[in-house]
VOBA-1610 file (N, C-alpha, C; in pm, whole numbers, padded with zeros to 5 digits, always signed):
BEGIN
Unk+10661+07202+08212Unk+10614+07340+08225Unk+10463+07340+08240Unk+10428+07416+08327Unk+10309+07415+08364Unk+10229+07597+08303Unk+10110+07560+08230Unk+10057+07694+08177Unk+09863+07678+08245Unk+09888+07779+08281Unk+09739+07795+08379Unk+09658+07837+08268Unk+09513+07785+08229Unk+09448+07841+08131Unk+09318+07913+08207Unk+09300+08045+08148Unk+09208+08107+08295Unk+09071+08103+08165Unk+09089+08072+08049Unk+08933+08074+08003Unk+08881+07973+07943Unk+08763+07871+07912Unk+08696+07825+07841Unk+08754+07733+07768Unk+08786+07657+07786Unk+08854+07491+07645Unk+08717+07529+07559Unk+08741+07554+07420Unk+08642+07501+07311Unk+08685+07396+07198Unk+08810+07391+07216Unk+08839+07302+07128Unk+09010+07258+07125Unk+09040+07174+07092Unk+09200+07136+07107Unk+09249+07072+06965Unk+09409+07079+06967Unk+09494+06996+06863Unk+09601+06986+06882Unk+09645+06843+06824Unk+09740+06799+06877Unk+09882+06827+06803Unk+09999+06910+06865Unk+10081+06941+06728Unk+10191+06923+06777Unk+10200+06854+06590Unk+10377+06736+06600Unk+10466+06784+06564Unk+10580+06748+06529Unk+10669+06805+06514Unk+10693+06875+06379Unk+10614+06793+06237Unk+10570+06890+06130Unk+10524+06994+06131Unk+10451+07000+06216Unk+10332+07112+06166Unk+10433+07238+06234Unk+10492+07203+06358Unk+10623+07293+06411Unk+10730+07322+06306Unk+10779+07231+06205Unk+10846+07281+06105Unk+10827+07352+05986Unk+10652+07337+05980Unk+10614+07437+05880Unk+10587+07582+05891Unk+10563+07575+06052Unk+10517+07722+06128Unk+10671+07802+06161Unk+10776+07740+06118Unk+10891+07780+06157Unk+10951+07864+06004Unk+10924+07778+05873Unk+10950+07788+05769Unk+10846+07948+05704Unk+10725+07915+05738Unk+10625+08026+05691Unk+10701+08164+05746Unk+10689+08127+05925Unk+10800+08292+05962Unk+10894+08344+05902Unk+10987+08251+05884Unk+11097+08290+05823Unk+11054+08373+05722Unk+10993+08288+05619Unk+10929+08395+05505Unk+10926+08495+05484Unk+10778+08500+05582Unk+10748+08625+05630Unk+10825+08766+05646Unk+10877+08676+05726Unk+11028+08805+05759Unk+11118+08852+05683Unk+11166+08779+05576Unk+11242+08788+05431Unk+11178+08869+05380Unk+11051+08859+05318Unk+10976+08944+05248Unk+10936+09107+05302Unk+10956+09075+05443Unk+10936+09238+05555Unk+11068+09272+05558Unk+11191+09232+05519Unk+11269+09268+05546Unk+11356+09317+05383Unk+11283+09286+05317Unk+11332+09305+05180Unk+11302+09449+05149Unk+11131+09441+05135Unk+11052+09551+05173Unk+11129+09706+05226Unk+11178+09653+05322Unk+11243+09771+05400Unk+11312+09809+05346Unk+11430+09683+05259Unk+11592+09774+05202Unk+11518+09832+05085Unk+11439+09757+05022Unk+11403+09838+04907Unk+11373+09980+04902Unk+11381+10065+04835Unk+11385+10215+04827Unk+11238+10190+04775Unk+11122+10279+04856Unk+10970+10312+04827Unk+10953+10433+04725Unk+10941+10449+04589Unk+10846+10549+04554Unk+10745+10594+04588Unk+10820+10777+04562Unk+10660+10808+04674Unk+10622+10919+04590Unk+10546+10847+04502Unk+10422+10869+04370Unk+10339+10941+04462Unk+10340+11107+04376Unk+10192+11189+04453Unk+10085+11165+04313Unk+09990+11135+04389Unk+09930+11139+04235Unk+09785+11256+04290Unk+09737+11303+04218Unk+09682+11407+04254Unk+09526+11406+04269Unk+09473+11470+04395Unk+09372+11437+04448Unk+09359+11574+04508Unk+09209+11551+04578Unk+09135+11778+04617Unk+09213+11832+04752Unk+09321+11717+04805Unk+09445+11796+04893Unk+09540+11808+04926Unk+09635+11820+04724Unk+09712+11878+04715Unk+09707+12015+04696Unk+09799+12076+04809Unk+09801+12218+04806Unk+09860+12291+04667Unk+09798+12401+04596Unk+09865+12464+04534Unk+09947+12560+04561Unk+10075+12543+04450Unk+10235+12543+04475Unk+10198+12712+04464Unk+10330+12788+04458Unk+10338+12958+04482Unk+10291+12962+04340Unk+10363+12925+04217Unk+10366+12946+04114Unk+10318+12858+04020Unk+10210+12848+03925Unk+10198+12762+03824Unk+10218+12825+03671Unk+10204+12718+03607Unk+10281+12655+03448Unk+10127+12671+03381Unk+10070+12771+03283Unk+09965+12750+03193Unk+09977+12772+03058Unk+09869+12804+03029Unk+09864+12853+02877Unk+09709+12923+02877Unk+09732+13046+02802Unk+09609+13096+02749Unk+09560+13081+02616Unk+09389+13051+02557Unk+09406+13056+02409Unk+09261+13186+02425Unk+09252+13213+02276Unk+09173+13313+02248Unk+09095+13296+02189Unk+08926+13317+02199Unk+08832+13243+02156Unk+08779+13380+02119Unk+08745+13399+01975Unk+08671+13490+01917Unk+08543+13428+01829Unk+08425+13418+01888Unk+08295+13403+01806Unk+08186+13519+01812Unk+08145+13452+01708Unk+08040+13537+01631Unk+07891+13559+01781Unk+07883+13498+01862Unk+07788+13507+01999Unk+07836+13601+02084Unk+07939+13647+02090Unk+08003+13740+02188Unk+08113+13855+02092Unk+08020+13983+02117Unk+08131+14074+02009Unk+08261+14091+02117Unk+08308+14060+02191Unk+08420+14075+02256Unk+08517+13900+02228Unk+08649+13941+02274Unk+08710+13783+02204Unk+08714+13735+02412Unk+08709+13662+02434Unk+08756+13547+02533Unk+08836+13486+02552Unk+08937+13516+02649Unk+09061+13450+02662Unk+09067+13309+02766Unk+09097+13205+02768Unk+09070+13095+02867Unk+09211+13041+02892Unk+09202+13089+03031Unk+09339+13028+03076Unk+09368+12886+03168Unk+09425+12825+03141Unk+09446+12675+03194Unk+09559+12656+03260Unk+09569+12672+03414Unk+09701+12637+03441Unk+09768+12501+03497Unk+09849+12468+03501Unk+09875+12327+03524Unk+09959+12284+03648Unk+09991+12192+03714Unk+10017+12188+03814Unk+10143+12016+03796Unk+10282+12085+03832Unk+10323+11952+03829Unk+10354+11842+03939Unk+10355+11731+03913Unk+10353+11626+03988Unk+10492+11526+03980Unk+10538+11535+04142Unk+10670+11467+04103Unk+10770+11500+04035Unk+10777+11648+04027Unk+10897+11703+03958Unk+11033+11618+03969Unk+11072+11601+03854Unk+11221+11553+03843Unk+11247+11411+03859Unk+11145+11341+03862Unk+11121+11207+03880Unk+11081+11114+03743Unk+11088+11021+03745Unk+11031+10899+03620Unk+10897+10942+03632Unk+10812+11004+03726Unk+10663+10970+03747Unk+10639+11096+03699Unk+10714+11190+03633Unk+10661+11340+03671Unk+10552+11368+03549Unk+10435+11421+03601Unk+10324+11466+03545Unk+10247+11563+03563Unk+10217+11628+03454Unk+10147+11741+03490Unk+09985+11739+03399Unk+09929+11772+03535Unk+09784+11760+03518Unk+09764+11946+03504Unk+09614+11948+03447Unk+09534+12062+03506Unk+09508+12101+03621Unk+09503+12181+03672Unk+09440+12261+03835Unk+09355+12343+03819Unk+09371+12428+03727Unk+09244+12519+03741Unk+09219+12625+03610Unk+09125+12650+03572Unk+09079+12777+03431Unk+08988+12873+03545Unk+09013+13028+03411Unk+09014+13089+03429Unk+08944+13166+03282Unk+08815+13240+03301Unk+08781+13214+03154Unk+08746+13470+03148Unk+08861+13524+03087Unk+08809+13662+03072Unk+08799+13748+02995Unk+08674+13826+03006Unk+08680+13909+02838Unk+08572+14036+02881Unk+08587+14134+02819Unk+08565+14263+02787Unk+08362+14217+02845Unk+08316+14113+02747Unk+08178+14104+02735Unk+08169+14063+02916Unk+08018+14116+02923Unk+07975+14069+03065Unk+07867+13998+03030Unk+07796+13953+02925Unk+07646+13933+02919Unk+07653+13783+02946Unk+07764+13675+02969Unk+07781+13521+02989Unk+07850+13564+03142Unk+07865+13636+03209Unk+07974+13654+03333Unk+07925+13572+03452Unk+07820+13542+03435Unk+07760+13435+03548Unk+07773+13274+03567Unk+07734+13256+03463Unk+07732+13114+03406Unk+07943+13094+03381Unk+07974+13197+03324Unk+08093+13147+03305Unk+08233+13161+03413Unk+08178+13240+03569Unk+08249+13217+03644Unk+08210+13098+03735Unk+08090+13036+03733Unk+08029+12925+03793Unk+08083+12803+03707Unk+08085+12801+03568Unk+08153+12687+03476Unk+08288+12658+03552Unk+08381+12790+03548Unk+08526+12744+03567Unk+08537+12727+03698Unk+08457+12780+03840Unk+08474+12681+03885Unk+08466+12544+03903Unk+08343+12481+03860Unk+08338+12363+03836Unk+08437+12308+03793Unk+08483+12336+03682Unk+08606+12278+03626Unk+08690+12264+03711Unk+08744+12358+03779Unk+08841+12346+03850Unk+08859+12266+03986Unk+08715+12251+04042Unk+08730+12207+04120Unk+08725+12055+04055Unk+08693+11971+03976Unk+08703+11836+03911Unk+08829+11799+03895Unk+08944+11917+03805Unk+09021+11911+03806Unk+09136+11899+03892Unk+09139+11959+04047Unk+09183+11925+04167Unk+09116+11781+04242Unk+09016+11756+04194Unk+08953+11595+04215Unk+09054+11472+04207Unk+09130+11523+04078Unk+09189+11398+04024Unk+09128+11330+03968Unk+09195+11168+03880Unk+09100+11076+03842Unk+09114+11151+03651Unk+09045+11071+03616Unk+09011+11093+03459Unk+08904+11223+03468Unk+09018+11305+03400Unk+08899+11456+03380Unk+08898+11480+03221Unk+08938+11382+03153Unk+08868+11387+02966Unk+08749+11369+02945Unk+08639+11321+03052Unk+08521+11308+03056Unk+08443+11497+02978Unk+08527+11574+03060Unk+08460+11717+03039Unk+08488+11743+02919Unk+08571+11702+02811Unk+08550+11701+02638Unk+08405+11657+02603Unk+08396+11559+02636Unk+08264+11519+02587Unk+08105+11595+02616Unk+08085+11636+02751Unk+07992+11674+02813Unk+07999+11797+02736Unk+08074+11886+02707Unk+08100+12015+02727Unk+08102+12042+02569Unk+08125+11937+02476Unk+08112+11947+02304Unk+07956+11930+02264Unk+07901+11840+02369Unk+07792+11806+02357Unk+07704+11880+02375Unk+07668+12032+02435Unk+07596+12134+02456Unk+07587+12231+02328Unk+07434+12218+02315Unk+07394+12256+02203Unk+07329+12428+02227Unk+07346+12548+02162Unk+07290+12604+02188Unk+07134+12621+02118Unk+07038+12621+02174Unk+06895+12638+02139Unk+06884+12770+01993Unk+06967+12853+02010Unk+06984+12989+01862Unk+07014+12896+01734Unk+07124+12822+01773Unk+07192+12752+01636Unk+07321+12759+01688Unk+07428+12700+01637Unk+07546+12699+01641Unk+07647+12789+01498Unk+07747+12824+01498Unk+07830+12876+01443Unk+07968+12791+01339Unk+08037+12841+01277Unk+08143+12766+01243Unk+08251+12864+01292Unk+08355+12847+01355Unk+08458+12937+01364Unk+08578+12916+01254Unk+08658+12995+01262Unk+08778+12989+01165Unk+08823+12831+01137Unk+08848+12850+01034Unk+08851+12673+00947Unk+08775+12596+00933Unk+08701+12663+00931Unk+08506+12569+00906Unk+08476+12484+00964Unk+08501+12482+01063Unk+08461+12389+01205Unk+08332+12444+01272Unk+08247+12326+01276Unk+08107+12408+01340Unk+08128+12347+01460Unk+08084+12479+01527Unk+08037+12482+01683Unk+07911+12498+01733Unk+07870+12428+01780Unk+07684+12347+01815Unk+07688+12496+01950Unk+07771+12523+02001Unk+07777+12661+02076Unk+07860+12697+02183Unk+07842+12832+02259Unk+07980+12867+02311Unk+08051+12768+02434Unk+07989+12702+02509Unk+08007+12594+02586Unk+08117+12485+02469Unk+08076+12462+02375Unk+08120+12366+02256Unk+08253+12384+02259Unk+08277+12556+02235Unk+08418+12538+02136Unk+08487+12597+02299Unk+08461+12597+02445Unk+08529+12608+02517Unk+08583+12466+02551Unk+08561+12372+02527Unk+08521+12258+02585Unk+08665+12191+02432Unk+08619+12243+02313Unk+08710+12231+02241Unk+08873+12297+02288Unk+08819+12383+02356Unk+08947+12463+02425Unk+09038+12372+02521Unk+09005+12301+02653Unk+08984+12234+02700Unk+09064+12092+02636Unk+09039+12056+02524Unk+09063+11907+02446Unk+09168+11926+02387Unk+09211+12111+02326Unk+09386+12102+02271Unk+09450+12138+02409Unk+09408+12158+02505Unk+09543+12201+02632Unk+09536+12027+02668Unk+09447+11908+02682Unk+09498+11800+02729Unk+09575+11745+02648Unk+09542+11762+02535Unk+09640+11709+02423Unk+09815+11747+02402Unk+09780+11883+02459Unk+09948+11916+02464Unk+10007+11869+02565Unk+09931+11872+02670Unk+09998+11797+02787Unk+10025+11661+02796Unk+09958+11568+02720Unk+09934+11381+02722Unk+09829+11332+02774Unk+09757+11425+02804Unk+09600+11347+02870Unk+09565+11274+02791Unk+09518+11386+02649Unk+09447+11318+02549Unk+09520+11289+02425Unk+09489+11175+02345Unk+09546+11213+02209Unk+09435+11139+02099Unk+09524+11222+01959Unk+09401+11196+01866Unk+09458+11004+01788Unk+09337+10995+01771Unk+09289+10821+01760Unk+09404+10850+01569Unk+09493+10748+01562Unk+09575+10741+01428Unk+09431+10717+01301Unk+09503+10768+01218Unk+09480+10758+01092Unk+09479+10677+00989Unk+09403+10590+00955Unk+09476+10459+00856Unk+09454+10519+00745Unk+09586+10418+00642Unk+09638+10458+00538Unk+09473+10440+00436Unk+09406+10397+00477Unk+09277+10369+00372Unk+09192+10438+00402Unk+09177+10514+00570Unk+09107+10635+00515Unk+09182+10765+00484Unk+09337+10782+00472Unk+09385+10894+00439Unk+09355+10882+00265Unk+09345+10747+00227Unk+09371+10800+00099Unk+09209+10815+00050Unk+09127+10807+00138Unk+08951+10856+00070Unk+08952+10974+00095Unk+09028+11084+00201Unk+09014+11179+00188Unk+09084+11271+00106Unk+09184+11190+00062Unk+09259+11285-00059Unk+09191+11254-00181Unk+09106+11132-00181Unk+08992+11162-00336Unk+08848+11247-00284Unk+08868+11252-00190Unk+08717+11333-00169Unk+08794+11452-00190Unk+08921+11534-00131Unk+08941+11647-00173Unk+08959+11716-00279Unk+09019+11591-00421Unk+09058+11591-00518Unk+08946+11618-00598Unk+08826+11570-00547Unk+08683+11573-00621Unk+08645+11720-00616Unk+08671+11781-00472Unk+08626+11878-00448Unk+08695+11988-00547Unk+08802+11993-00512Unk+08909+12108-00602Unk+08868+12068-00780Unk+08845+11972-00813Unk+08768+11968-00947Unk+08625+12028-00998Unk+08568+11979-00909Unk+08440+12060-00895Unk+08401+12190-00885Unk+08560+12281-00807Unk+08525+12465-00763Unk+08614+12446-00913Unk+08676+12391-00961Unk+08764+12486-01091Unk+08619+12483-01173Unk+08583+12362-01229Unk+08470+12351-01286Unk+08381+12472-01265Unk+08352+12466-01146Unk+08218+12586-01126Unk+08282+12714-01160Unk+08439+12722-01138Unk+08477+12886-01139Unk+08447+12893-01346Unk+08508+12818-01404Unk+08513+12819-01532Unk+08347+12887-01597Unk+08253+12823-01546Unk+08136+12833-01532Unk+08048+12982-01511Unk+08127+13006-01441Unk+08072+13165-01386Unk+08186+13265-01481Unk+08258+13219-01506Unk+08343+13311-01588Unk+08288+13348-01713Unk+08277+13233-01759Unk+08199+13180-01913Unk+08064+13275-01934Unk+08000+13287-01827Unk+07850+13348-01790Unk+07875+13494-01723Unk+07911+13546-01785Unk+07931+13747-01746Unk+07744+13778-01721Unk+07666+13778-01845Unk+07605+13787-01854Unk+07470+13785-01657Unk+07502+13716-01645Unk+07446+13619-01508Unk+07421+13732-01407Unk+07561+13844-01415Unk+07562+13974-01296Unk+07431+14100-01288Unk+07360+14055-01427Unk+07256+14159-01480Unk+07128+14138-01389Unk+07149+13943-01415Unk+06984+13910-01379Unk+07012+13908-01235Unk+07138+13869-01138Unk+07137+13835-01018Unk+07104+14000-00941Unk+07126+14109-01021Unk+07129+14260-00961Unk+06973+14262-00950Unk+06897+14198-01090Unk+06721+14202-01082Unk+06672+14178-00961Unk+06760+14014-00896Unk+06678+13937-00828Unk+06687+14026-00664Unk+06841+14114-00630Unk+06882+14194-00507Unk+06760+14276-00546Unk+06725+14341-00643Unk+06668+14458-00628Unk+06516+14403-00585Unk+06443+14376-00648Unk+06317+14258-00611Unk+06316+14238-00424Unk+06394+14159-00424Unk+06427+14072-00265Unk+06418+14233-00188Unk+06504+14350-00241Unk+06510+14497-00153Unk+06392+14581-00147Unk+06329+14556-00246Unk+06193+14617-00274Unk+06100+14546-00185Unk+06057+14412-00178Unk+05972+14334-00102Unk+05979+14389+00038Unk+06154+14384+00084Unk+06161+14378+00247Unk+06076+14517+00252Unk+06107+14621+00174Unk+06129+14763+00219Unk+05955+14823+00216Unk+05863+14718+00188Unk+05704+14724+00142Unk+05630+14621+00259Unk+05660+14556+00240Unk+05639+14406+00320Unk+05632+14453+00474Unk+05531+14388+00589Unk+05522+14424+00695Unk+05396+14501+00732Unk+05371+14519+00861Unk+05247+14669+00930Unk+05311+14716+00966Unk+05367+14831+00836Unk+05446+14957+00916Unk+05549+14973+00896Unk+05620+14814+00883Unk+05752+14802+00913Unk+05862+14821+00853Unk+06007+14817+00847Unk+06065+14843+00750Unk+06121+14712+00712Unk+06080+14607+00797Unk+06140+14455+00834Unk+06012+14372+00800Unk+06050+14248+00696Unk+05993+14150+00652Unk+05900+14080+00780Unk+05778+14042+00770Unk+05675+13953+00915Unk+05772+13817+00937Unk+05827+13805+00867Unk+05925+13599+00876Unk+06042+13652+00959Unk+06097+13775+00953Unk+06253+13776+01028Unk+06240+13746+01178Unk+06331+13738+01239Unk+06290+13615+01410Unk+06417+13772+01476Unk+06366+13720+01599Unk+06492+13845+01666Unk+06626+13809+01700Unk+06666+13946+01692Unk+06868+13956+01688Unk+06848+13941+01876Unk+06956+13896+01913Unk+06976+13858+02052Unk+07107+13985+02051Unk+07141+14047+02006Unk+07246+14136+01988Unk+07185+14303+02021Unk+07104+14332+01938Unk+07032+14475+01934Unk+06863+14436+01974Unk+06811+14294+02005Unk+06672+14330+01998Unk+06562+14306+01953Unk+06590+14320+01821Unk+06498+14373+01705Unk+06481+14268+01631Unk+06338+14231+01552Unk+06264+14135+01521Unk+06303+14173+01376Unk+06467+14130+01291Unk+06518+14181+01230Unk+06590+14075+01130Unk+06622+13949+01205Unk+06737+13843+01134Unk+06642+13796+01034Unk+06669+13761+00917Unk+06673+13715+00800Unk+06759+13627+00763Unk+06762+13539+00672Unk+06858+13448+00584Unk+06896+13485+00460Unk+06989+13530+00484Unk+07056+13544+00331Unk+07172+13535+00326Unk+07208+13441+00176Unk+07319+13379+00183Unk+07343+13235+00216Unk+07263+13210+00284Unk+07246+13092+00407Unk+07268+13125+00515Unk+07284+13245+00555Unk+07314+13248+00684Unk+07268+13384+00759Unk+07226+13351+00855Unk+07119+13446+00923Unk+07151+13596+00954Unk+07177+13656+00903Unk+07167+13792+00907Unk+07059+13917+00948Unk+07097+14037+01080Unk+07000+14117+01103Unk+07032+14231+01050Unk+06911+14301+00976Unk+06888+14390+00889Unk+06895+14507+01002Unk+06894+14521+01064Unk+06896+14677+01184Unk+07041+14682+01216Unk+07110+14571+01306Unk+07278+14575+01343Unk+07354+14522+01224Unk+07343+14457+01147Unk+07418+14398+01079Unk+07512+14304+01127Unk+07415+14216+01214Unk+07475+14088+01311Unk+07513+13998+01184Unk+07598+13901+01201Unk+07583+13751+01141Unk+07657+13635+01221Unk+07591+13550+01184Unk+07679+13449+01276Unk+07784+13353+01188Unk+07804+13413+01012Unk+07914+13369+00984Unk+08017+13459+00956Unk+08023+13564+01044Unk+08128+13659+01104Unk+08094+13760+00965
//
């Protein structure tokens, strides 16, 4: 057999009848493995990325955020989007929040937040990152404690806390276990504690007397504010209410209170 070569010899080799039996053996292979491939049944894992379309209807949850920074409560809705319905793979991620309430004075910042969110969240990829960022925002006033004495560094904080129980219900996130050696330091730290308020209650019981001098010390502290000042009816140290205005908040109690609205930020 004759083969016409129309370009360039750069180089040659000479091939025996091995190297023909190994090039025969590799195909085969080849082809086994492409052909296996084929019978095999392909999973076809969507996993979610910014173009999957959203479905007619989604799956959420709303929670209700009432703090002491906003006299209106805030509802934040999270809806979810599932993946692979009815399958071994099926998962449901976040798609998008939705954050609404009576107050308008955050309405900027907080329709610009949820989009962000949302659009990260249609990103795909690890979106537990936004727990962290979002706990981590401090407000410059001070922060708050909300119900169950949990302090919140500020309103970004405890949305963001919002945020960390909807991944948790879903499986994004979960909380790190408990060992048996620090459960049992916190049942002597609590044990200490509940000894300590009986103690103190016994204490104040014992001492009736105590309600006479503490009425001295209100009346004093009421007299000062009500003298104290140029003009004013408000102490020169009080800093201003972000609520009514007025160069009015005080500390008392421990906790910052304005003498004009009767703001506080421990509700």
């Amino acid at each position: 057999m004759t083969v016409k070569i129309n370009k360039k010899i750069k180089g040659y080799a000479v091939v025996t009848a091995d190297d023909k039996a190994k090039e025969a053996v590799k195909a085969e292979s080849v082809s086994r493995i492409a052909a296996e491939a084929e019978a095999k049944p392909m999973a076809d894992v969507i996993q979610m990325h910014e173009r999957v379309e959203r479905p007619e209807v989604l799956i959420g949850s709303t929670y209700k955020i009432k703090t002491p920074l906003v006299e209106h409560a805030m509802y934040v809705t999270i809806n979810d989007i599932v993946l692979n319905p009815g399958t071994e793979h099926e998962l449901r991620r976040p798609f998008e929040v939705f954050i609404n309430s009576k107050s308008m004075d955050h309405f900027q910042w907080i329709v610009a937040l949820t989009r962000i969110m949302s659009a990260v969240f249609r990103k795909g990829g690890d979106v537990t990152f936004l727990v962290d960022e979002m706990r981590a925002v401090f407000d410059p006033r001070g922060g708050y404690f909300k119900a169950g004495g949990v302090y919140m560094p500020s309103l970004v904080a405890e949305i963001g806390a919002v945020v960390e129980e909807h991944l948790k219900s879903i499986g994004l996130m979960h909380d790190p276990e408990m060992s048996d050696a620090t459960r049992a330091l916190i049942n002597e730290k609590r044990k200490a504690y509940e000894d300590r308020a009986k103690k103190k209650s016994e204490v104040v019981t014992a001492g009736e007397m105590g309600g006479a001098m503490s009425a001295d010390v209100d009346a004093r502290t009421e007299e000062v504010i009500e003298v104290t000042g140029e003009g004013a009816s408000f102490p020169p140290s009080a800093t201003m209410c972000h609520k009514c205005s007025t160069k009015a908040v005080v500390i008392m109690d421990g906790c910052a209170t304005c003498l004009n609205c009767g703001y506080s930020k421990c509700g």
